[in-house]
C-alpha positions in Angstrom: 25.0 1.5 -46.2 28.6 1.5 -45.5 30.7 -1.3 -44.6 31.3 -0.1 -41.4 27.5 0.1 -40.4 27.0 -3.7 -42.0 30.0 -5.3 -40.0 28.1 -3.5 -36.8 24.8 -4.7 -37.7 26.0 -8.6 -37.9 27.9 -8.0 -35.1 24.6 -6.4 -33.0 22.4 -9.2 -34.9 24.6 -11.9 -32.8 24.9 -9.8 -29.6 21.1 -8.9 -29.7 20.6 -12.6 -30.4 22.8 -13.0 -27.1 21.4 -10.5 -25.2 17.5 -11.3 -26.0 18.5 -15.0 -24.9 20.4 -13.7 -21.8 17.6 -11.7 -20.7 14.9 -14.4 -21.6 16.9 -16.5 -19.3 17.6 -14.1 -16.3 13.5 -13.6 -17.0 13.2 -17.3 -16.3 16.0 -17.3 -13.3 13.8 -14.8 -11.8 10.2 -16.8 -12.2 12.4 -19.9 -10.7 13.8 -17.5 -7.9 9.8 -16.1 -7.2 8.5 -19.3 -7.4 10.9 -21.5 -5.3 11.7 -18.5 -2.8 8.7 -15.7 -2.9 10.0 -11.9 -2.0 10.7 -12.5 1.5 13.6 -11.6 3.5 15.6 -14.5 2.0 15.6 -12.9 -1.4 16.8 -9.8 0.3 19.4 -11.3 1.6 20.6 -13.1 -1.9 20.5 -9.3 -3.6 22.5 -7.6 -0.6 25.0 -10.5 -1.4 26.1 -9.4 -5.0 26.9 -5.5 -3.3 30.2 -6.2 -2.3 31.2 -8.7 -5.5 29.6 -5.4 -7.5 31.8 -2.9 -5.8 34.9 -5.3 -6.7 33.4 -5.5 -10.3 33.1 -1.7 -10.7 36.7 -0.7 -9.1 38.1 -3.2 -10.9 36.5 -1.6 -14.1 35.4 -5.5 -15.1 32.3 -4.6 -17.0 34.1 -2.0 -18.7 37.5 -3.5 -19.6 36.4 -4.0 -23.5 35.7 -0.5 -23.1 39.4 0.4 -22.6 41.0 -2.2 -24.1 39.7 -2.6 -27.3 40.5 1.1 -28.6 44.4 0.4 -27.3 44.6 -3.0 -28.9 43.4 -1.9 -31.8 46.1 1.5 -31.9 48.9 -0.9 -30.8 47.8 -3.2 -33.7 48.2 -0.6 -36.2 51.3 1.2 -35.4 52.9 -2.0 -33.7 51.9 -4.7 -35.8 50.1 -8.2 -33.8 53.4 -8.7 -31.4 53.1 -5.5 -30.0 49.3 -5.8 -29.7 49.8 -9.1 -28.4 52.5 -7.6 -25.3 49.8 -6.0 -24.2 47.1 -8.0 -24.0 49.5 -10.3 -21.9 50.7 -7.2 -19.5 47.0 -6.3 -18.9 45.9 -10.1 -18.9 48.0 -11.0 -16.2 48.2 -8.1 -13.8 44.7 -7.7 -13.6 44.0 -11.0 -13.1 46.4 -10.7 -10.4 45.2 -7.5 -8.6 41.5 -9.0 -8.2 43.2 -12.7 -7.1 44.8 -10.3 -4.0 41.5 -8.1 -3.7 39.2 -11.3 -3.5 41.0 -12.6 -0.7 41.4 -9.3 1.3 37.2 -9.3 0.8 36.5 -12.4 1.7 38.0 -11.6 5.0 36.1 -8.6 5.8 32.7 -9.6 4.2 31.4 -10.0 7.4 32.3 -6.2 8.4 31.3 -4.6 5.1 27.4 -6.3 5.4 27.7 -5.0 9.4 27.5 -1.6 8.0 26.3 -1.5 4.8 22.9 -3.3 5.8 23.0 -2.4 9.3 19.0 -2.6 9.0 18.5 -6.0 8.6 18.0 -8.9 11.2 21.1 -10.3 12.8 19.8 -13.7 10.8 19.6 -11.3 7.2 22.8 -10.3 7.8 24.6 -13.7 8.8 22.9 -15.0 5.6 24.3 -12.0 3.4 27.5 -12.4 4.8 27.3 -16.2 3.6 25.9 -15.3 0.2 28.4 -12.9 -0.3 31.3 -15.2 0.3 30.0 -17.8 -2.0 29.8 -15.4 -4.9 32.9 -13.2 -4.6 35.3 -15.7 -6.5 32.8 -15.5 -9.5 34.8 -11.7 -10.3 37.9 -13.8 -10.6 36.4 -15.3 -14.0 35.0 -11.9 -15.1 38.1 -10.0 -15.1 40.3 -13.0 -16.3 38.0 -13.8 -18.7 37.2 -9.9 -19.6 40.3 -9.1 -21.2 40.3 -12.5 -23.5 36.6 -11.5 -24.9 37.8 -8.1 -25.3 41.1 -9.5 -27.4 38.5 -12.0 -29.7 35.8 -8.8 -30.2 38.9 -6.8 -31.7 40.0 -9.5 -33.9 35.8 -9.3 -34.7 35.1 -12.7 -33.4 31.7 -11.6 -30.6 30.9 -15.7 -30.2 32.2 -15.8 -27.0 30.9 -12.7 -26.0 27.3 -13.7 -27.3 27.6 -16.9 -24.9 28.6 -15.1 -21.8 25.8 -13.9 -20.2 23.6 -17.0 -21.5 25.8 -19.7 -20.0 26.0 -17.6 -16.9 22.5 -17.4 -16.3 21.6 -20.9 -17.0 24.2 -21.5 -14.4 22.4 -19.2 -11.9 19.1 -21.2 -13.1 20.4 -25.2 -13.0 22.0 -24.2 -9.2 18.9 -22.6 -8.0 16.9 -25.9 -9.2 19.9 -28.6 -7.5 20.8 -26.5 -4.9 17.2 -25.4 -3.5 17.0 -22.3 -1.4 19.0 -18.5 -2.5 22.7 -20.9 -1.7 21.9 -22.9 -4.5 21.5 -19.7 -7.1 24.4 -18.3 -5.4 26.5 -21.4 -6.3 25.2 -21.7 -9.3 26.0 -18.0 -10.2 30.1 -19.2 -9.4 29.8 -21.8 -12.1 28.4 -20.0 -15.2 30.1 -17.3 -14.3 33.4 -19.8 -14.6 31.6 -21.8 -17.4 30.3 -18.8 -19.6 32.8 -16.0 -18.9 36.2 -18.0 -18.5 36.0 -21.3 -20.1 34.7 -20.3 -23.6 36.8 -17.5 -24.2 39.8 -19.6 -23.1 39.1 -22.1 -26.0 38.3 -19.8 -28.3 41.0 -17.6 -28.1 43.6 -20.8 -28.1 45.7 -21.1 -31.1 44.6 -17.4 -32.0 46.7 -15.3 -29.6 49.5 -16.3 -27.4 47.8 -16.9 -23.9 50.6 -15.6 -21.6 50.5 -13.9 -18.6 53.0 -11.3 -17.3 52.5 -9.3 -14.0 54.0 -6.3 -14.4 52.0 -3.0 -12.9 54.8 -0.8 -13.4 55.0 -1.2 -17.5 54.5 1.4 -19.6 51.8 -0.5 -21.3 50.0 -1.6 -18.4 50.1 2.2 -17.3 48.6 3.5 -21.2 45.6 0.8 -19.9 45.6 2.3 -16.5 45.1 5.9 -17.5 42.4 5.1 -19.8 40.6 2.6 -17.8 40.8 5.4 -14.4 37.8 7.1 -14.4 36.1 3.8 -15.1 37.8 2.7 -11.8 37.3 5.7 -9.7 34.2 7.5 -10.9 30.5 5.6 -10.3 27.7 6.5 -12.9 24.0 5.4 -12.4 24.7 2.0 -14.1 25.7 0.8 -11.3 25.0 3.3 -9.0 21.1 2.6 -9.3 21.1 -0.9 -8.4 23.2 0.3 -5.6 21.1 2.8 -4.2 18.4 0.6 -4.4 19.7 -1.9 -2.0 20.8 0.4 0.1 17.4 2.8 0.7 15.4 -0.5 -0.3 16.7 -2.1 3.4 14.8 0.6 4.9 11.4 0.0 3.2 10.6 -3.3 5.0 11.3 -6.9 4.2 10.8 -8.0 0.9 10.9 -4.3 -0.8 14.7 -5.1 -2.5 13.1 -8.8 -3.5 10.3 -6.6 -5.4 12.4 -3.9 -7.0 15.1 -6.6 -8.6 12.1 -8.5 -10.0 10.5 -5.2 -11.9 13.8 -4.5 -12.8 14.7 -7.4 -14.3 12.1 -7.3 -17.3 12.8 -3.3 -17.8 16.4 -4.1 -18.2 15.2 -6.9 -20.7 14.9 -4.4 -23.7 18.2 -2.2 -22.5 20.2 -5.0 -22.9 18.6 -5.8 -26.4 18.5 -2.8 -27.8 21.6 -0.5 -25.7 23.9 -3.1 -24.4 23.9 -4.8 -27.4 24.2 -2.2 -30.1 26.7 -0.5 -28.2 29.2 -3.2 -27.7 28.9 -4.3 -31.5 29.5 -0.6 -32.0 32.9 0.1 -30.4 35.4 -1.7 -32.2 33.9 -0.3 -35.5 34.1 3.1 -34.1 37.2 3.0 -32.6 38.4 1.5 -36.3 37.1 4.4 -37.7 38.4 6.7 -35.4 41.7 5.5 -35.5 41.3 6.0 -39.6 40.5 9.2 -38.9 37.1 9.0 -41.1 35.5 11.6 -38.4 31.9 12.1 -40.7 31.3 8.1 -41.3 31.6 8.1 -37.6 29.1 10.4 -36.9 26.5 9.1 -39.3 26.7 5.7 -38.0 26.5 7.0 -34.2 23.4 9.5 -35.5 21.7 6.5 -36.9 21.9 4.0 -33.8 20.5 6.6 -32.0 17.7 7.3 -33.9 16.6 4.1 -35.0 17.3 2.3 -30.8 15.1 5.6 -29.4 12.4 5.0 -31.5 12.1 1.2 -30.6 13.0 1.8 -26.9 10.2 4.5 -26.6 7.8 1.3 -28.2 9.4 -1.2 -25.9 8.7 1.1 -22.7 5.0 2.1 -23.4 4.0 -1.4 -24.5 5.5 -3.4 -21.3 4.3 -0.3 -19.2 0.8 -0.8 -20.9 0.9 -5.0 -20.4 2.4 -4.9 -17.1 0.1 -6.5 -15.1 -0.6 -9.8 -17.1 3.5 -10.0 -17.7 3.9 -10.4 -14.2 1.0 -12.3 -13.7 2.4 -14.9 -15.9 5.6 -15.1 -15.4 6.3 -14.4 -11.5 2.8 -15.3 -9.7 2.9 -18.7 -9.0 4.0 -20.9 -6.4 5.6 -19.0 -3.2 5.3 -16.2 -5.3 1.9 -14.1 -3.9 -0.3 -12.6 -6.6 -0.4 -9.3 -3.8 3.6 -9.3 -4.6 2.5 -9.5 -8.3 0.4 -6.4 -8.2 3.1 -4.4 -6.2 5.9 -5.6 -8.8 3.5 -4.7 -12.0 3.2 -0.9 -10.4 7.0 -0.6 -10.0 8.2 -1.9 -13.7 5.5 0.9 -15.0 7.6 3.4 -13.0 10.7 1.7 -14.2 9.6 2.0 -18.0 9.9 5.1 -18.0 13.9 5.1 -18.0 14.2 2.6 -20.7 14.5 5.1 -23.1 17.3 7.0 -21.0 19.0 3.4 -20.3 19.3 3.3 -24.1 20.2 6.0 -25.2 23.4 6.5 -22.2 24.3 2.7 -23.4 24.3 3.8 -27.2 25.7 7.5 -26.4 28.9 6.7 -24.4 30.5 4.7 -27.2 31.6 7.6 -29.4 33.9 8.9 -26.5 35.2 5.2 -25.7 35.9 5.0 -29.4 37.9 8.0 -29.1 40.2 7.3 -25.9 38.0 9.5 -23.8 37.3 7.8 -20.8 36.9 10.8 -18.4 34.5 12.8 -19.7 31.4 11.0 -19.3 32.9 9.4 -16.6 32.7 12.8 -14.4 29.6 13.6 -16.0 28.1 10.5 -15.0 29.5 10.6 -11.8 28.2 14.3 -10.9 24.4 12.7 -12.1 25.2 9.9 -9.2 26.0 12.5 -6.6 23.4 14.7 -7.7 20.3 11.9 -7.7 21.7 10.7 -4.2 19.0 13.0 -2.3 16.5 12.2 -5.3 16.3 8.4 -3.7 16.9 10.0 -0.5 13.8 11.8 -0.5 11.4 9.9 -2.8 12.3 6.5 -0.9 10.8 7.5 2.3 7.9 9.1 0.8 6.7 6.7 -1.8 8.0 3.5 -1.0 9.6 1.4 -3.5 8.0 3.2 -6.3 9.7 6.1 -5.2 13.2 4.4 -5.6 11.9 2.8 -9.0 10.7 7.0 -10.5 14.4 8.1 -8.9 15.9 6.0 -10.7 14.0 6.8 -14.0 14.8 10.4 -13.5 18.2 9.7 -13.2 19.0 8.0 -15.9 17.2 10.1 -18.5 18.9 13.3 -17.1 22.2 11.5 -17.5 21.6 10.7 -21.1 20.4 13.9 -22.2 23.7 15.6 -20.2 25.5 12.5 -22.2 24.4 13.7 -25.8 24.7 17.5 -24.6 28.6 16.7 -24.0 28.7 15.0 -27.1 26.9 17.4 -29.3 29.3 19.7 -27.9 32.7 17.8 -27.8 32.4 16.1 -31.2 29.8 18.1 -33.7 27.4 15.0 -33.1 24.6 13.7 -32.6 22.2 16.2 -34.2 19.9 16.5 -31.3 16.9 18.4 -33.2 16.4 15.0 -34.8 16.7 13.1 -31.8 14.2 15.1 -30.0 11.9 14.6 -33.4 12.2 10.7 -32.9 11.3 11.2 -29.4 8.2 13.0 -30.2 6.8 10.5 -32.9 7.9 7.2 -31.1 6.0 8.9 -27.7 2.8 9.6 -30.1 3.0 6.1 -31.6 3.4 4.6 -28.4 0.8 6.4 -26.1 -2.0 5.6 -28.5 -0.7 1.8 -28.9 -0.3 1.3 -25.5 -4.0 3.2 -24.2 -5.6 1.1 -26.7 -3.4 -2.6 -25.8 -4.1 -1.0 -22.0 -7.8 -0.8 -22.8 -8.4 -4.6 -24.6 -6.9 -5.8 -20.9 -9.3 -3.8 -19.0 -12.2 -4.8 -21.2 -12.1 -8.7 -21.3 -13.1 -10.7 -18.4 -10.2 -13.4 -18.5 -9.9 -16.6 -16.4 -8.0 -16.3 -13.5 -4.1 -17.6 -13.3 -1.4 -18.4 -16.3 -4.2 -18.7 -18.9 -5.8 -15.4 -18.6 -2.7 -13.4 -18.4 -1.6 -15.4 -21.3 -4.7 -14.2 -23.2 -4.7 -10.9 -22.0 -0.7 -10.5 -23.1 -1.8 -12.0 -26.3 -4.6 -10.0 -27.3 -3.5 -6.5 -26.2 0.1 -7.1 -27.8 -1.9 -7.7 -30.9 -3.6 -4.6 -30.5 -0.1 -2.7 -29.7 1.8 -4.3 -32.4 -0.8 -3.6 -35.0 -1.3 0.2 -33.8 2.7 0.7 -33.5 3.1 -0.7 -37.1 0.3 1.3 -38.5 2.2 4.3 -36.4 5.7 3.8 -37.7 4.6 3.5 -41.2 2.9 6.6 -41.1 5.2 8.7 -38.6 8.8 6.7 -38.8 11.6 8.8 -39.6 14.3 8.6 -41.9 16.8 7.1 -40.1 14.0 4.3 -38.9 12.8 3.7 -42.8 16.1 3.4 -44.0 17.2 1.1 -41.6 14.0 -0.6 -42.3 14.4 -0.8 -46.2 17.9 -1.8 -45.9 16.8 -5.1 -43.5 14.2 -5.6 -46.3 16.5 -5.0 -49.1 19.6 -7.3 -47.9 18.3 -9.1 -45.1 20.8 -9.1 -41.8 23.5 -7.5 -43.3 21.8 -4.2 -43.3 20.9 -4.0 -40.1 21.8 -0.7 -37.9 
């Protein structure tokens, strides 16, 4: 295995580390939030708030600033040496941070109007409490931006620490306010302080004595504008990342109180394994890929991008069919308990089987994107993306009304897998790569692994009579998880591909440093 693919795999080992203990944790902010609040018009409320800060976040291009940056500090490193790479880090640093101080402000004003319209279906009292919530969490983009660009400097330089304890200390902010503070303010505040905490602080001290931590405001500069152009259509066009999560507020206000409470706590535990196995494989990814792009080794590239993708569809087809099978007693245990209804828990099980079925596409896009990133090419799946958004818009449209929140939830799921296979089609076409008859072979053996694992786990549940509450869903998750991790072992060792058994070997062979 190339060098490349083991300084990725180390690199996706701590991220996937990060990310599995990020998730855990938003898991666990989420039982706290059920527990403490229920799924009643209050938890509404708390969602709605994070439109407006998410709207700043994505026109700001915050969760995609690594994304832009990385591959132009890492050109600028080469052809300028670490001064020149350093000038623009301290350019983009400090006009960013800047622009959202400005934008913040302006928002904070007008929260009031936005919620007016926006959620123009709730109460008067919803929306008085939205606007509130909103205002509370708005400064939090402050530390993602400012913070952004300094992660994004440290993951070029191949230091990921800080980027590993980002979304960690951020929830366990989001989980310590909503235990002090009591009530959706206290998770609101608490959301400010590990964003502050997690995404600011820790970057700042690791970065110190490693770059020159200067800002300079200067829109007009020809560096700032190299950044600008690549970082456009991340600032202009809207994909289903977070176009989904926006679509479900919106249609979800009109679906009764309590409907946007219930599709934010299904989706929470399906987005559990994308940021596992998508988010984190494709941020250990770029800077590799752009490294190699840049060195113009074009076939290593492809190789390493043909083998992620493999070996992440195959476990994200496992993933979905295994939580889809165990739904009920993963809710059961983790969300139904104190103001938390176990009628609310059966609802919430039905909608995270809908949402399993997009796992696999949230993968994949996560995972398939990269390759263009790597290679300065910002727009394409940008537009492509974007025409998916606008397309699926009647899609929630029509199934919202018709099937409830369900309906939202299987929209969504469409969505998302249409986008990835238009993603790899692009590719495919664009760059040579991915193979996609290989692809669609993984699909087919992971989804025959899976279905027979997850009827039988699905069948153990069904068959035992368990006691009621936390101890019989812990049984029942126990015993048909056995049964789903035996059958998917027996299944991979007897239908796994090539890419998955020499990924496998290699993790047997060397240990970490072989990983994908």
């Amino acid at each position: 295995m190339s060098e490349a693919a083991r300084k990725v795999g180390l690199a996706a080992l701590l991220l996937g580390a990060s990310q599995l203990a990020s998730r855990g944790l938003g898991v666990v902010r989420e039982m706290v939030l059920a527990w403490q609040v229920g799924a009643g018009p209050d938890v509404d409320a708390y969602r709605a708030a994070f439109q407006l800060p998410d709207l700043l976040n994505h026109f700001l291009a915050v969760g995609a600033i690594a994304t832009a940056f990385i591959p132009l500090f890492q050109r600028a490193r080469e052809r300028g040496g670490l001064e020149a790479a350093e000038r623009l880090f301290q350019v983009v640093w400090g006009t960013l941070t800047t622009a959202v101080v400005l934008v913040t402000v302006v928002l904070f004003a007008g929260a009031a109007s936005f919620v007016d319209v926006y959620f123009a279906d709730f109460p008067a009292s919803g929306r008085a409490l939205t606007t509130q919530l909103t205002r509370i969490v708005l400064p939090a983009q402050v530390f993602f931006v400012t913070g952004g660009i300094l992660r994004a400097v440290l993951m070029a330089e191949g230091r990921f620490g800080a980027q590993a304890a980002a979304p960690v200390l951020y929830n366990l902010g989001i989980i310590a306010g909503g235990l002090l503070g009591g009530g959706v303010e206290g998770f609101a505040w608490g959301a400010v302080a590990g964003a502050g905490v997690g995404h600011l602080l820790v970057p700042l001290l690791d970065a110190r004595g490693r770059i020159r931590l200067r800002m300079r405001v200067a829109p007009f500069d020809a560096d700032f504008r190299r950044y600008l152009l690549l970082a456009l259509p991340l600032l202009v066009g809207v994909t289903l990342v977070a176009g989904d999560e926006w679509l479900d507020r919106y249609f979800g206000q009109f679906l009764g109180a309590g409907a946007i409470a219930l599709l934010f706590y299904a989706r929470t535990l399906m987005q559990a394994p994308v940021g596992l196995l998508g988010q984190a494989v494709g941020t250990a990814a770029l800077p590799a890929l752009a490294s190699l792009h840049e060195q113009g080794r074009r076939e290593e590239l492809s190789r390493l991008v043909q083998q992620g993708l493999q070996t992440t569809l195959w476990l994200a087809v496992l993933v979905a069919f295994a939580l889809a099978a165990l739904a009920d007693p993963v809710v059961r245990l983790l969300y139904v308990h104190g103001a938390f209804s176990p009628e609310d828990g059966a609802v919430v099980a039905g909608l995270l089987v809908v949402f399993c079925a997009g796992i696999p596409g949230w993968v994949v896009q996560s995972i398939a994107v990269r390759p263009f990133h790597a290679r300065g090419d910002t727009w394409r799946p940008m537009l492509l993306g974007t025409v998916v958004l606008v397309l699926a818009v009647p899609l929630y449209a029509l199934l919202g009304p018709r099937l409830g929140p369900e309906g939202l939830a299987a929209a969504g799921a469409i969505a998302i897998s249409s986008n990835a296979l238009a993603t790899l089609g692009l590719a495919r076409r664009r760059h040579g790569a991915p193979a996609l008859w290989p692809l669609l072979d993984t699909l087919l053996r992971s989804a025959a692994v899976g279905a027979v694992a997850a009827g039988a786990a699905h069948g153990t549940v069904l068959g035992l009579e368990m006691p009621a509450g936390a101890i019989g869903a812990l049984l029942d998750l126990a015993l048909g998880g056995a049964v789903f991790v035996l059958l998917g072992g027996a299944g991979i060792w007897m239908l796994g591909d090539a890419a998955l058994r020499d990924t496998l070997r290699g993790i047997a062979r060397r240990g970490p440093r072989s990983a994908p």
